[in-house]
C-alpha positions, -999 to 999 in steps of 0.1 A, spaced: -644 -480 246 -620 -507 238 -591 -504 214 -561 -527 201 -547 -497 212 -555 -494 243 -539 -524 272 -545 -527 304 -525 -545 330 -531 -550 367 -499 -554 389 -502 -550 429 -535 -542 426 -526 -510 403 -543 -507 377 -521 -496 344 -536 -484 312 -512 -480 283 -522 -461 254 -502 -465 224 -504 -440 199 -502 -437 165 -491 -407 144 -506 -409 112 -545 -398 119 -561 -379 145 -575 -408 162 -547 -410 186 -554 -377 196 -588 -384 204 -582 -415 215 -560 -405 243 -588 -373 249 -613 -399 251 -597 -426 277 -580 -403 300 -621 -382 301 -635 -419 309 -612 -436 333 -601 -403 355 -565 -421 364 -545 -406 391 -517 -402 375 -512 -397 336 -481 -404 322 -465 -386 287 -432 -400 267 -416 -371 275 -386 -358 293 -384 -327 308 -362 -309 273 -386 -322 254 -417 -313 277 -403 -278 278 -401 -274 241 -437 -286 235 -445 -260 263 -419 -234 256 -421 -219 226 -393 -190 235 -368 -224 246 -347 -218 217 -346 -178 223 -334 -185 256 -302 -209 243 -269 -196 256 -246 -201 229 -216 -193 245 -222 -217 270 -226 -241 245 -194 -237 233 -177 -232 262 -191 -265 279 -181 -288 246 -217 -294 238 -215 -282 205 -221 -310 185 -246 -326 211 -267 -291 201 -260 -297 167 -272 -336 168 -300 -327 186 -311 -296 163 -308 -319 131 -322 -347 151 -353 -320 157 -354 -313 120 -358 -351 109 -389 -357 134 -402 -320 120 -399 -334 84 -418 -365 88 -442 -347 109 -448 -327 80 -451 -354 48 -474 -370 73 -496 -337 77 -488 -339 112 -478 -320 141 -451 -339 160 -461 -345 199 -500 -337 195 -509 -366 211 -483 -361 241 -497 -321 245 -533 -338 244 -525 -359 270 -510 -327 295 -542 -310 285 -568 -334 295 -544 -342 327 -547 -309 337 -582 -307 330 -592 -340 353 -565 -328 382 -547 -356 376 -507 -357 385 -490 -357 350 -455 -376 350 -427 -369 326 -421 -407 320 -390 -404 296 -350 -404 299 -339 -373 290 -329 -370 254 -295 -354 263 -287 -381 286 -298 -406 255 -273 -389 232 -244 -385 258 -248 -421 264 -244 -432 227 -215 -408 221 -190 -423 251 -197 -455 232 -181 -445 198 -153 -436 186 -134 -410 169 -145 -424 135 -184 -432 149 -185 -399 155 -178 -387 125 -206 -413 109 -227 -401 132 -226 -362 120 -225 -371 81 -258 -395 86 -271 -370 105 -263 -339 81 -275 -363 49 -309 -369 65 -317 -332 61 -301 -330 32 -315 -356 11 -353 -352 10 -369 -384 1 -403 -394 -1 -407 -420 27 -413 -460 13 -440 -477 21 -418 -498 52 -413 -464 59 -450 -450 64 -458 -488 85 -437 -476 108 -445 -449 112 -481 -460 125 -462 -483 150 -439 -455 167 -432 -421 181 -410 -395 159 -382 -402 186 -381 -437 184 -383 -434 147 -353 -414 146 -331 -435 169 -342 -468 152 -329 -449 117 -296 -445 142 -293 -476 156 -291 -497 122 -262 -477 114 -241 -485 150 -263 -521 160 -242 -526 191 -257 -494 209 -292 -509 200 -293 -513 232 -285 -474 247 -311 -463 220 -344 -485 220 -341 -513 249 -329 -487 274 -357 -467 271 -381 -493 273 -367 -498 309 -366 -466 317 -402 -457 303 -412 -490 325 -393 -480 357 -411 -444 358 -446 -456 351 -442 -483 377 -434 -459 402 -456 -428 400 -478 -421 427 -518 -436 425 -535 -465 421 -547 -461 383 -521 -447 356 -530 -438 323 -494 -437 301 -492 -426 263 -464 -437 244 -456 -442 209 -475 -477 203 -437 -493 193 -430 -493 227 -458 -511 241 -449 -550 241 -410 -535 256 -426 -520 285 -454 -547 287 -425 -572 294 -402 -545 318 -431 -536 343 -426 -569 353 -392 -562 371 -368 -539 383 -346 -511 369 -323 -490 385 -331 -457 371 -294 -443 381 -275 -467 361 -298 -461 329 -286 -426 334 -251 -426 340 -228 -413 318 -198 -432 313 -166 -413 321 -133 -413 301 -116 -442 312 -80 -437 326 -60 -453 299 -80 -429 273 -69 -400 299 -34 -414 299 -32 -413 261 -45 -377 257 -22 -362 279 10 -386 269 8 -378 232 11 -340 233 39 -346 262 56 -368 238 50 -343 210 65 -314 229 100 -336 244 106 -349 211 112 -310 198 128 -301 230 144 -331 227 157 -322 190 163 -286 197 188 -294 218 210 -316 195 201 -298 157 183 -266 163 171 -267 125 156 -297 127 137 -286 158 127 -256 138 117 -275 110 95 -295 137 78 -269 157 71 -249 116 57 -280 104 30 -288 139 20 -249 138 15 -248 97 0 -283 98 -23 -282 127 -28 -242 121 -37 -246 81 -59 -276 81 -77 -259 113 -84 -227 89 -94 -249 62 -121 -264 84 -133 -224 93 -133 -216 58 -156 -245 49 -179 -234 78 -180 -197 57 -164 -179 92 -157 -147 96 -116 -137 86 -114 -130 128 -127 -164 133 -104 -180 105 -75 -165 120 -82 -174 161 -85 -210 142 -48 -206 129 -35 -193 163 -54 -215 183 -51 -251 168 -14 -258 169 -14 -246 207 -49 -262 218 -38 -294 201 -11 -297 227 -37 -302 255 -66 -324 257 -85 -297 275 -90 -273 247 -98 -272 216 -94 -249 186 -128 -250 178 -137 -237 207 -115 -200 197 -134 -201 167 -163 -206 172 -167 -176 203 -153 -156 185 -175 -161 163 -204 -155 184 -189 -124 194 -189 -113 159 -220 -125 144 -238 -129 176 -274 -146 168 -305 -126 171 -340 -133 188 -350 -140 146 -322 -164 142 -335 -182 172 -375 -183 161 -361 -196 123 -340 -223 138 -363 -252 131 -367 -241 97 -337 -230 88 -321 -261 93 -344 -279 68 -321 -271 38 -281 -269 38 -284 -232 26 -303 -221 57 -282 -241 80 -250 -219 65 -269 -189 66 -286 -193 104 -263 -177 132 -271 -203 159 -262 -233 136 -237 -214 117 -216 -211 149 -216 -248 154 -209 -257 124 -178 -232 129 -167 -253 166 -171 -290 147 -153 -282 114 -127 -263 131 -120 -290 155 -122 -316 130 -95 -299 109 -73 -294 136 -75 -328 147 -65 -341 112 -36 -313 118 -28 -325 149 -23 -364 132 -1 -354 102 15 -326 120 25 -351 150 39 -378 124 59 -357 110 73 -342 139 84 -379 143 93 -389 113 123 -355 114 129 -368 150 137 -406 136 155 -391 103 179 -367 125 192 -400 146 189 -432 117 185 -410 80 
């Protein structure tokens, strides 16, 4: 059959057929059906990673989530971002009548069903996320969890630029694109990456004809990458706090601490006054951020105990306290698990759910203390600088 959709490319005598897909009929679904049936590739290759493959697959994924670990890894509010990143591509799926990735599962199925080799072509969302995170700041990261919060809370109807789109691209990249015009210098990390990367894996699995089926947004990208080379361990490396940054998170708490020492020594008021005002600042705003989470009193009071001493180390965090015990206390349940992904549709059920509730315990604990941590610190300072030039 031929199809606008449909492109074929011949490159070292391989022949490559890309299939892009749309999302707003079932003719994608067919289509892919139809071509992978007809030209019997060797290899057939799905925009997928292996999360997302797994959750397509997987329906007991979520069940199997160790929260704990979660917390005690700081992943929290990667989980988070990628849960309410979930629910976004959920509710377009559904004012399109659609269910997201059926053209992806079609293509596993008929891959299967010709004995093809099936190739998980994408970067891994996580990696995706981690990457774009390492690349903002304190203050992008806080944009970054109130766009992503107001997407599920405000439920529009989508424009008419909106539903064009939306023929033109996968859920995923229609997601990221919404990301990317609110932080345009990581454009790069969330679309043009990808395209590489997507390139880079279809270029190099095994046979002589590949069938790949991507969201049709990314066609022209990868069109113009399989034409070169990309080093699929740099498009996956995760940048590392830089040394200065390490320098600065373990110098201000040192500096913290010798300036009361420091003042204890010469006015032991003062330094009282000091080490009062970091524990009720850091301790109060960290319980304020628990109490707008709705945690338990246990969990409010491991905030108060734990922020003013976790702030003084860039290796915990009072969050962290909170939110396991948290988990401990209102540990989530095989049901709180199954009604994640619709849960998380309205800011009611995203209180009420365990699994998110417990994040939302870590991140507004942590964000509290750190605003603790700030005024609490400059005022240690400003008593230190009164005591020697008030």
């Amino acid at each position: 059959m031929t199809s606008e959709n449909v492109h074929k490319l011949e490159i070292d005598g391989r022949e490559f057929i890309l299939i892009g897909t749309a999302h707003v009929s079932r003719k994608s679904v067919d289509e892919v059906k139809e071509i992978i049936e007809t030209e019997k590739p060797d290899t057939v290759c799905v925009e997928l990673c292996q999360s997302r493959y797994q959750s397509i697959t997987d329906a007991d994924k979520w069940k199997n989530t160790d929260i704990l670990k979660v917390i005690r890894e700081g992943k929290a509010f990667l989980l988070l971002a990628n849960l309410l990143l979930s629910s976004y591509q959920k509710k377009l799926a559904n004012k399109f009548g659609i269910n997201p990735g059926q053209e992806m599962i079609q293509g596993i199925t008929s891959a299967k069903e010709i004995g093809a080799t099936l190739c998980l072509a994408d970067r891994d969302i996580q990696t995706t996320m981690l990457r774009l995170w390492r690349s903002i700041g304190l203050w992008g990261k806080l944009k970054l969890f109130f766009q992503l919060m107001m997407s599920m809370v405000f439920d529009e109807e989508p424009s008419e630029e909106e539903m064009e789109k939306m023929k033109t691209q996968d859920m995923l990249s229609a997601a990221l694109e919404d990301m990317s015009r609110s932080f345009p210098q990581l454009t790069s990390i969330l679309i043009d990456e990808r395209d590489q990367y997507l390139a880079q894996k279809i270029k190099t699995a095994p046979g002589d004809k590949l069938v790949a089926v991507l969201g049709a947004g990314h066609i022209p990208g990868i069109k113009m990458e399989l034409g070169g080379d990309h080093d699929l361990s740099t498009l996956t490396w995760i940048k590392p706090a830089s040394r200065v940054s390490r320098v600065i998170a373990w110098s201000i708490p040192l500096i913290i601490i010798a300036i009361i020492v420091f003042t204890f020594s010469i006015n032991r008021a003062t330094g009282i006054e000091q080490i009062l005002s970091w524990t009720l600042w850091n301790g109060s705003l960290g319980v304020l951020g628990a109490i707008l989470a709705f945690a338990h009193p246990l969990s409010i009071l491991t905030a108060f105990v734990a922020a003013p001493i976790s702030s003084l180390s860039p290796m915990l965090a009072a969050g962290w306290f909170a939110g396991l015990t948290e988990a401990l206390i209102r540990k989530p349940s095989v049901k709180d698990f199954e009604s994640l992904f619709e849960d998380i549709h309205t800011i009611r059920g995203f209180w009420r759910n365990k699994v998110t509730h417990i994040l939302l315990v870590v991140i507004f604990t942590n964000l509290g203390s750190t605003i603790g941590t700030i005024i609490g610190g400059a005022d240690v300072i400003s008593k230190f600088i009164n005591l020697f030039f008030g």
